[in-house]
N, C-alpha and C positions, 0 to 999 in steps of 0.2 A: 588398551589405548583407544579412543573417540576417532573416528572419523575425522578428516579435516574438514572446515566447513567451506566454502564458496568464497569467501570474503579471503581466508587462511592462501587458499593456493591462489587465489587471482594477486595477494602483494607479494610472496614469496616468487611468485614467477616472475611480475614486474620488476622485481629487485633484482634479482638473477640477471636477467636480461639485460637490465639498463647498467646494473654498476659492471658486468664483463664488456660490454662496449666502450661505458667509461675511462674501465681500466686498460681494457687493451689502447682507447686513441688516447691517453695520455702518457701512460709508458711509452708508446712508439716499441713494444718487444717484437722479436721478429723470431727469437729461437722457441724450439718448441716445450723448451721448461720452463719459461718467463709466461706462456700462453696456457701449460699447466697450474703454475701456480694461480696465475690468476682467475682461471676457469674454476680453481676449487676452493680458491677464498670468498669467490663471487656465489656460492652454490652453497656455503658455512652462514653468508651473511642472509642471504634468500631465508635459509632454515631458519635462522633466528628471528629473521622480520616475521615470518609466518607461524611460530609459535609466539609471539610477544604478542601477535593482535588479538585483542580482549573478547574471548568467548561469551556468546548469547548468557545471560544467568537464566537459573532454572530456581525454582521454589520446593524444596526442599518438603516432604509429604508430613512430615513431624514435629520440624522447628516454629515455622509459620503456619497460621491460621488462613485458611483461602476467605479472601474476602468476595463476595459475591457478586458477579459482575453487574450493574444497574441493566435493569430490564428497558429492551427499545421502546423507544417511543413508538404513540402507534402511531400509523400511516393513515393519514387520511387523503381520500382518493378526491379527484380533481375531476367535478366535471366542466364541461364547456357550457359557457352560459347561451342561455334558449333565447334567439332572438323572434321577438314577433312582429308578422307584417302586416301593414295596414288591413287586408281584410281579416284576419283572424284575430285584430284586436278589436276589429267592431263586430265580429260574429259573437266575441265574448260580452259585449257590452252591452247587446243587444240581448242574447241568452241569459244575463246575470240581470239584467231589467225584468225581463218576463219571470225570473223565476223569485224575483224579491216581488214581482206581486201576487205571486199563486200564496205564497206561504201565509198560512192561517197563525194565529195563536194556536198553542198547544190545550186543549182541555183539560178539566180535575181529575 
């Protein structure tokens, strides 16, 4: 028999719990066999909520073909954009002058 799963004992105890308060504040019982019965009808109905909730499925290794999970996308990395300040856009502008007048034609 499987392990209970998480989900299994967390409604089976909620049920437990909630319908033996129920039952005991709506009977009003005060003998201790009206407190047994309802302690074990309350703890019948638990077991049954928590087997009735639908278990995780699983993929059978035979029946079904694994279909292959789509490959991530890639990540493309973020960088922060380069601010430039007034003197460093005229040191370029002045450098990018000087150097469009050095350059020669290429020879044969």
């Amino acid at each position: 028999m499987p392990r209970p799963t998480a989900a299994q004992l967390a409604y089976g105890s909620c049920t437990v719990i909630f319908s033996t308060l129920a039952m005991l504040l709506l009977s009003q019982t005060s003998s201790g066999l009206g407190i047994a019965v309802i302690t074990l009808s309350a703890l019948a109905l638990g077991l049954l909520v928590a087997v009735t909730v639908p278990l995780p499925k699983r993929v059978r290794s035979g029946s079904v073909a694994a279909v292959p999970a789509p490959a991530p996308a890639p990540v493309q990395e973020r960088m922060p954009a380069q601010r430039e300040t007034a003197s460093v856009a005229a040191s370029m502008s002045v450098s990018s002058a000087s150097v469009a007048a050095v350059r020669e034609p290429a020879g044969p």
